[in-house]
C-alpha positions as CSV (number, residue, x, y, z in Angstrom):
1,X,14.8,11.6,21.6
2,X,16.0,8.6,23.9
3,X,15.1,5.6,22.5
4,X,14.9,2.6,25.5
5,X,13.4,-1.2,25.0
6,X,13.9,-5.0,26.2
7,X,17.0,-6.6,25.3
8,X,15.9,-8.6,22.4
9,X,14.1,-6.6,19.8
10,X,13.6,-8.2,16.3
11,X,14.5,-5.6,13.8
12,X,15.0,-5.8,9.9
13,X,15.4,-2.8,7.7
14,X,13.0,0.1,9.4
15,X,11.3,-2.4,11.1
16,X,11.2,-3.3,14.7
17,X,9.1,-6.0,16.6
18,X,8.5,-7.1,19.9
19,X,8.1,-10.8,20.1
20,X,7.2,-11.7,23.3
21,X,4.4,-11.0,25.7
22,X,5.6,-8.4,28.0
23,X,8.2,-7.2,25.5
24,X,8.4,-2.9,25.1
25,X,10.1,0.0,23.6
26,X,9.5,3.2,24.2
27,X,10.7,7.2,23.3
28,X,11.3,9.7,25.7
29,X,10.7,13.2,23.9
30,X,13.0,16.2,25.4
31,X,12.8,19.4,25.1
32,X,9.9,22.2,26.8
33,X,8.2,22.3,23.4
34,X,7.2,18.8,23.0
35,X,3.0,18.8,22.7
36,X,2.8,15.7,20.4
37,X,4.3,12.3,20.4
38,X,3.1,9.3,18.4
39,X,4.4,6.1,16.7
40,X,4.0,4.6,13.1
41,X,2.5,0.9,14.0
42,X,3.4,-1.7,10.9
43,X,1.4,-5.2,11.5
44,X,1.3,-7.8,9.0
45,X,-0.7,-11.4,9.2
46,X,1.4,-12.5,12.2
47,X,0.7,-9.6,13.9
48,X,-1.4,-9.0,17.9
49,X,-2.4,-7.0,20.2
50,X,-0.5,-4.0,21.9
51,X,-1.3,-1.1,24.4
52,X,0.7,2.1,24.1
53,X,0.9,4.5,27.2
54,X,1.9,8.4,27.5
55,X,3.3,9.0,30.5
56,X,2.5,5.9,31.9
57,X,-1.3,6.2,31.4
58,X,-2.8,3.7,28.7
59,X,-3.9,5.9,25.8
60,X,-4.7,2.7,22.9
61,X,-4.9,-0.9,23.5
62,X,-5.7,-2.9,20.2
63,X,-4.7,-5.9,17.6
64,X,-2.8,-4.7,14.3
65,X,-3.2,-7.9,13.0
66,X,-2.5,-7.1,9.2
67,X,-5.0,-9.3,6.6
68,X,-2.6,-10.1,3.7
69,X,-5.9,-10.4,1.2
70,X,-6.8,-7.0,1.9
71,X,-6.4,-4.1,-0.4
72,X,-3.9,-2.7,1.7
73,X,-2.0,-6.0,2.8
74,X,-0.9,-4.3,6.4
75,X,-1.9,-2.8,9.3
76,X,-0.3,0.7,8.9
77,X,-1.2,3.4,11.3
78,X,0.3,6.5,12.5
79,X,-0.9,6.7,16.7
80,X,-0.8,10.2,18.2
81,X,-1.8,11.6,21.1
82,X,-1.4,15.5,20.9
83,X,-2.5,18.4,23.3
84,X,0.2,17.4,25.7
85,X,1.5,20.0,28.5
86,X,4.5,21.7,26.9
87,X,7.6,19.5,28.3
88,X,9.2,16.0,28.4
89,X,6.6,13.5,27.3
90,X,7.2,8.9,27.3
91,X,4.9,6.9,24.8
92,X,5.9,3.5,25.4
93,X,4.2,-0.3,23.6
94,X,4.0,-3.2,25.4
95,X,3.0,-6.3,23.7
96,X,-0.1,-8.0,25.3
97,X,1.1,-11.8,24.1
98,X,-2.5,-11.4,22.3
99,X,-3.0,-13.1,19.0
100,X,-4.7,-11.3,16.7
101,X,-6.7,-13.1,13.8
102,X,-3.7,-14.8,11.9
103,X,-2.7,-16.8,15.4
104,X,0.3,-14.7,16.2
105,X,1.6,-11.8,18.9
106,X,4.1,-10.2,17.2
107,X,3.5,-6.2,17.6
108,X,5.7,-4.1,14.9
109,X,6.6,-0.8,14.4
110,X,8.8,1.7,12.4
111,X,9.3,4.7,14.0
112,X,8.3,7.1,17.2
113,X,7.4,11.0,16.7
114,X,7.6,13.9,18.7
115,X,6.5,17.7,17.5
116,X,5.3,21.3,18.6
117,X,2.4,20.5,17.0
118,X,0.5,17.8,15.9
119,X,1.4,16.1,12.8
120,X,-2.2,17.2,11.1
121,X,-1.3,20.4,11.8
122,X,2.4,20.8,10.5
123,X,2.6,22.8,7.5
């Protein structure tokens, strides 16, 4: 996996942010296997909107604006898109300079995936 992005990602520990409208990372997946790719998506109460795209087609646009009063405390989803041709697949985010409810754009992250299969279906 190639990892690509702007040139001025926040990151801190496993985290990773993109703080400015326009703003993108992305993971290109090799190898002829690759059927699955997805990213873990980590937004707290500063947290907007993003859109990720597979191959350059939009799959999810949304806000993971993160309510600190919740049970959970954090937006924390794992976005796949599965069912992919066998081969060499892009999921990208781009930050949409969108604030979500807690006034802020910040779009955050932790990791991308790739797999054979999807990750529901792993053993």
């Amino acid at each position: 996996m190639a990892i690509h992005s702007v040139d001025d990602l926040w990151t801190y520990n496993a985290n990773i942010a993109l703080m400015e409208e326009g703003d993108w990372i992305e993971a290109v997946c090799s190898g002829s296997n690759v059927t699955a790719v997805g990213v873990h998506l980590g937004g707290d109460s500063n947290d907007g909107w993003v859109r990720a795209l597979v191959d350059g087609v939009e799959v999810w646009r949304g806000s993971i604006y993160g309510d600190p009063d919740s049970a959970e405390g954090v937006y924390i989803r794992y976005l796949e898109v599965s069912g992919l041709e066998p081969g060499l697949h892009t999921i990208r985010l781009e930050n949409l300079g969108i604030d979500g409810e807690g006034g802020g754009d910040d779009v955050a992250m932790r990791f991308f995936g790739c797999s054979a299969l999807p990750v529901g279906l792993a053993p």
